[in-house]
C-alpha positions in Angstrom: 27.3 -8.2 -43.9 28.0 -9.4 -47.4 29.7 -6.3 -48.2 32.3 -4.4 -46.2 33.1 -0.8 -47.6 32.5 2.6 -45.8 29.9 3.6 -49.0 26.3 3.2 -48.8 24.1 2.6 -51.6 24.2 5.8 -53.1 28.1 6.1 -52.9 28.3 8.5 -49.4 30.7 7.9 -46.9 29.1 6.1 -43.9 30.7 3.8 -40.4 30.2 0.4 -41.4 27.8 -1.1 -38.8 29.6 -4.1 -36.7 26.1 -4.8 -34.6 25.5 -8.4 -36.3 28.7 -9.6 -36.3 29.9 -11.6 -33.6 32.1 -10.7 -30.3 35.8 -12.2 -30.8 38.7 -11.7 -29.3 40.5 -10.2 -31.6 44.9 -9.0 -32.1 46.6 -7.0 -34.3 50.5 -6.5 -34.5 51.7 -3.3 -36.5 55.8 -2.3 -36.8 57.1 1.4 -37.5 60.6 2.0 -38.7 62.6 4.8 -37.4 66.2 5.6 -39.6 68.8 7.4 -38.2 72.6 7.8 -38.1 74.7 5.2 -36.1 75.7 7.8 -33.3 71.9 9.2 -33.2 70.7 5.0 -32.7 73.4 4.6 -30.1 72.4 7.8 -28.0 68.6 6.8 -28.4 69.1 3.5 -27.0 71.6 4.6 -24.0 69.5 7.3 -23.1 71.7 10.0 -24.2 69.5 12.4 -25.8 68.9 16.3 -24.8 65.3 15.6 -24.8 65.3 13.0 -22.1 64.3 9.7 -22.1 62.7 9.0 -25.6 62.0 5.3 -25.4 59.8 5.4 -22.5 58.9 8.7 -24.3 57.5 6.7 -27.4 55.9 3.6 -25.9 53.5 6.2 -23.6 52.6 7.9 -27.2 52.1 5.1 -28.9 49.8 3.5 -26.3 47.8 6.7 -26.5 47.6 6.6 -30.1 46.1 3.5 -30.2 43.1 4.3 -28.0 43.1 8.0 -29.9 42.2 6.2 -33.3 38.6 7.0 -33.5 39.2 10.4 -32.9 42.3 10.4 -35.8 40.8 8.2 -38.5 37.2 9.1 -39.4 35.3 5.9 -39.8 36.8 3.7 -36.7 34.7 2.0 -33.9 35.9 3.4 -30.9 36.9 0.5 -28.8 37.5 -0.8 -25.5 41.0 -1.7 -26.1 42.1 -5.1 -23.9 45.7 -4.6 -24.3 48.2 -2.6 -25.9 52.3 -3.6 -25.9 54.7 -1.5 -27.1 58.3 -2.9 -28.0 61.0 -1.2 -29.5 64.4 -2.3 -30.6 67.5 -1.5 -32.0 68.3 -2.7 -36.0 71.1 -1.7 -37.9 69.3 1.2 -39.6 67.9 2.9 -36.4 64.9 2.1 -33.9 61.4 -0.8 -35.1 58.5 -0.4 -32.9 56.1 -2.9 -32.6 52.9 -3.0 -31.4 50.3 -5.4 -30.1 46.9 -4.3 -29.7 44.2 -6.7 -28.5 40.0 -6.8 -27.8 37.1 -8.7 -27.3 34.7 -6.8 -30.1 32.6 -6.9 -33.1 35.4 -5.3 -34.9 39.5 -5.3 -35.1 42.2 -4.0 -34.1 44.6 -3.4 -37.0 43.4 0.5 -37.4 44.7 0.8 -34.0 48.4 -1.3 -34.1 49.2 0.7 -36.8 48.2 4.5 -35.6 50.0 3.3 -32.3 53.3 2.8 -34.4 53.0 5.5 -36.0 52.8 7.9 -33.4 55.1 5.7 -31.4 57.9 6.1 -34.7 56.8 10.3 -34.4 57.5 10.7 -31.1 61.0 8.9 -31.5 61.4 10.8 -34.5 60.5 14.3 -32.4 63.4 13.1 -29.7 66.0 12.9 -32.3 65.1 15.2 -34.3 67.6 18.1 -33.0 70.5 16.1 -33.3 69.2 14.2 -36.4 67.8 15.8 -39.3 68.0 13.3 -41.4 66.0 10.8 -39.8 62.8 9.7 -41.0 60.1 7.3 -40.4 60.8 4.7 -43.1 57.7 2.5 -42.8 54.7 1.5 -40.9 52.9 -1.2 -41.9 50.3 -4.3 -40.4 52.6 -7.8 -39.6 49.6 -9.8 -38.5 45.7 -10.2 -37.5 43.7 -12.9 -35.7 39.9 -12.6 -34.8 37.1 -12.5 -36.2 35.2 -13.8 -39.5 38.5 -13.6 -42.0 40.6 -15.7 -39.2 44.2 -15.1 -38.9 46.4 -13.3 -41.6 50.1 -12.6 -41.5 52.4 -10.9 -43.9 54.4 -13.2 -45.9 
């Protein structure tokens, strides 16, 4: 497995097979940023919206994103996904979801932290929306990965 891409030989598209590499336990962390007003945050996080309860609301659809993934993102193992944690908290500029995915595969996880915030960070979005027009999902991005052949990595 000297060379990791999703082309083959002749340059088509193909899943990368995973069957020589070895079985690791393997965690990826992935954070989404929601930014609203100040009154929309506050209502979010005492439970004051129209649509109902929107954290509980978010951490359910991001936990289904994550084991979704193969069916979002083309060229993803599907998995049997260990453990998935869902966190979100309040910053000054709205709502941060983080998740935690973790396995025991040939493969990781990261594909799957990040869908999982980013559904997580729509569904928030979809709660606020009708009081909030201006928010918007501000970022996504991986914070860290352990597992594997490449070991840990975390953003600086």
């Amino acid at each position: 497995m000297t060379d990791m891409n999703h082309f083959d030989e002749r340059g088509n598209v193909h899943m990368v097979d995973v069957g020589s590499k070895a079985v690791t336990a393997r965690v990826a962390v992935a954070v989404a940023t929601v930014e609203m007003t100040d009154d929309t945050r506050r209502r979010l996080f005492s439970d004051d919206l129209p649509k109902g309860d929107a954290l509980a609301t978010a951490r359910i659809a991001a936990i289904g994103g994550a084991k979704r993934t193969p069916d979002l993102i083309p060229l993803c193992h599907p998995l049997a996904i260990s453990g998935v944690t869902v966190t979100i908290e309040q910053v000054p500029s709205g709502a941060q979801i983080t998740v935690t995915v973790s396995v025991t595969a040939r493969t990781g996880v990261e594909m799957e932290a990040m869908t999982a915030a980013s559904i997580g960070a729509l569904a928030i979005y979809d709660m606020v929306k009708g009081i909030d027009r201006a928010a918007r999902i501000a970022s996504v991005e991986l914070l860290a990965k352990s597992g594997g052949r490449s070991g840990e990595w975390r953003r600086g």
